[in-house]
C-alpha positions in Angstrom: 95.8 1.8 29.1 96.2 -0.4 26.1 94.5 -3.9 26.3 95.2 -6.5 23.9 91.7 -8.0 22.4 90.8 -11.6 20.2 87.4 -10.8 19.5 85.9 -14.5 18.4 82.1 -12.6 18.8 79.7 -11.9 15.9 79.5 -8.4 17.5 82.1 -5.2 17.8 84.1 -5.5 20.6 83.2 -3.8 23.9 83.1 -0.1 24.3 82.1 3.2 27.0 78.8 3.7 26.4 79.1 7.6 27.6 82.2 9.6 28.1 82.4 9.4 32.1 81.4 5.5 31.7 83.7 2.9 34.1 82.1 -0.3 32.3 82.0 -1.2 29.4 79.1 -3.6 28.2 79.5 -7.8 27.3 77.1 -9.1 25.1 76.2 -12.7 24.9 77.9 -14.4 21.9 75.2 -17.2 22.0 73.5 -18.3 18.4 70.3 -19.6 19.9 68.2 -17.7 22.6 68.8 -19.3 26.6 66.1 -19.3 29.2 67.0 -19.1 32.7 64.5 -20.2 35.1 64.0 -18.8 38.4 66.9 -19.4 40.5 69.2 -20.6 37.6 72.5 -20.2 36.7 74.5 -20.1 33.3 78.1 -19.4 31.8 77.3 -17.3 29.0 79.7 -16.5 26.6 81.2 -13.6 24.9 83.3 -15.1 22.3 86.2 -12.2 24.0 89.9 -12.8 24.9 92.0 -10.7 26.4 95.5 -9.5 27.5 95.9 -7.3 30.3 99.2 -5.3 31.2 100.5 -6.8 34.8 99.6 -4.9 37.7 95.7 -4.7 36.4 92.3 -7.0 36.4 89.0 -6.6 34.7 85.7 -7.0 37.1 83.1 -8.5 35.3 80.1 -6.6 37.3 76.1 -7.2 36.7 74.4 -4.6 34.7 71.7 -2.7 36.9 69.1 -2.4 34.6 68.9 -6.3 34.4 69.3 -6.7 38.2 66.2 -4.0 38.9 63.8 -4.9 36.4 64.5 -8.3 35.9 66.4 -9.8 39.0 69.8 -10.9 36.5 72.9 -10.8 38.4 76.1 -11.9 37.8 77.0 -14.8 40.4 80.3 -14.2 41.4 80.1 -10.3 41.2 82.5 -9.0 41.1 84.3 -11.8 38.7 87.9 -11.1 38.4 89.8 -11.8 35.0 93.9 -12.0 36.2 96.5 -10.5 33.8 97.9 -14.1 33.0 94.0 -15.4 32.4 94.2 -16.0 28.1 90.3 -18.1 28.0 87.4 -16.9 27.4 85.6 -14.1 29.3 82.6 -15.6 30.1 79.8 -14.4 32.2 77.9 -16.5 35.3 74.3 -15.3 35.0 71.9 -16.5 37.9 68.0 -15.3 37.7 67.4 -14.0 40.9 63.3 -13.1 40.1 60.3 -15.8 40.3 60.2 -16.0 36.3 61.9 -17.0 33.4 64.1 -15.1 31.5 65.5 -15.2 27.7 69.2 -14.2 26.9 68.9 -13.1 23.1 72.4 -13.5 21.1 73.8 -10.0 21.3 72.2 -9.0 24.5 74.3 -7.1 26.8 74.3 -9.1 30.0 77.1 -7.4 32.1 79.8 -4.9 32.1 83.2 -4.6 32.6 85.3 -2.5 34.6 89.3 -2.6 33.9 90.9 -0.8 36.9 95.2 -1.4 38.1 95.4 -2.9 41.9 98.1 -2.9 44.2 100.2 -6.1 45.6 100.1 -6.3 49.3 103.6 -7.0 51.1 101.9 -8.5 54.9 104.1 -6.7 57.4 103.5 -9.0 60.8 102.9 -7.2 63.6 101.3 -7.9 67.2 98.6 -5.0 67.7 96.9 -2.6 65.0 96.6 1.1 65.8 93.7 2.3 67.5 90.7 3.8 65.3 87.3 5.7 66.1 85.7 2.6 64.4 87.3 -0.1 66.4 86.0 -3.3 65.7 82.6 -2.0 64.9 81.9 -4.4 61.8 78.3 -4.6 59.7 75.5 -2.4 60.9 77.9 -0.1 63.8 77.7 3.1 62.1 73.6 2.8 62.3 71.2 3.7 60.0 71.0 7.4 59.4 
């Protein structure tokens, strides 16, 4: 899939890190280090624009390294960017740990996953067809 890029950054545009790699990393496009205290929250930057072909979204997602080791998450996760968004990507960081932590310029704070999706066409009816499920919801399939 071809995606149109503006690059505003001081660093190369995204890319796969490995060959079987969904994401690819954001890095913050920030000139001055930012702390985020315990329980904080930031838009950080990326200095990216994009253009996506209709019929496809990018999901901005956190990065697990910086979730398990440091309790950074991305606040909205999954963050969708629409085919007709044209701003800047940027990136809603909360600190999810009991310390600070410092967002260097270049860091690579979350990734992105570009992926086509499907427009639903609702179909009214009065009854759904029965499932094994049912309306078991969160937890009914136990623990094992």
């Amino acid at each position: 899939m071809k995606v149109k890029i503006v690059n505003k950054s001081a660093f190369a545009a995204p890319a796969y890190a490995t060959e079987y790699s969904a994401g690819m990393d954001l890095k913050a496009n920030i000139t001055d280090p930012v702390t985020l205290g315990p329980l904080e929250r930031a838009m950080v930057p990326t200095g990216l624009y994009i253009e996506l072909p209709h019929g496809s979204e990018a999901q901005i997602r956190p990065r697990s390294g910086l979730a398990a080791k440091h309790g950074i998450s991305v606040l909205n996760s999954p963050g969708t960017i629409d085919a007709d968004y044209r701003g800047e990507i940027k990136v809603i960081l909360v600190n999810l740990s009991n310390v600070e932590f410092v967002i260097n310029p270049g860091e690579r704070i979350a990734q992105m996953v570009v992926a086509k999706y499907e427009k639903v066409e609702w179909e009214e009816v009065d009854e759904l067809s029965d499932s094994v499920r049912g309306e078991g919801g969160f937890g009914s399939t136990g623990r094992k």
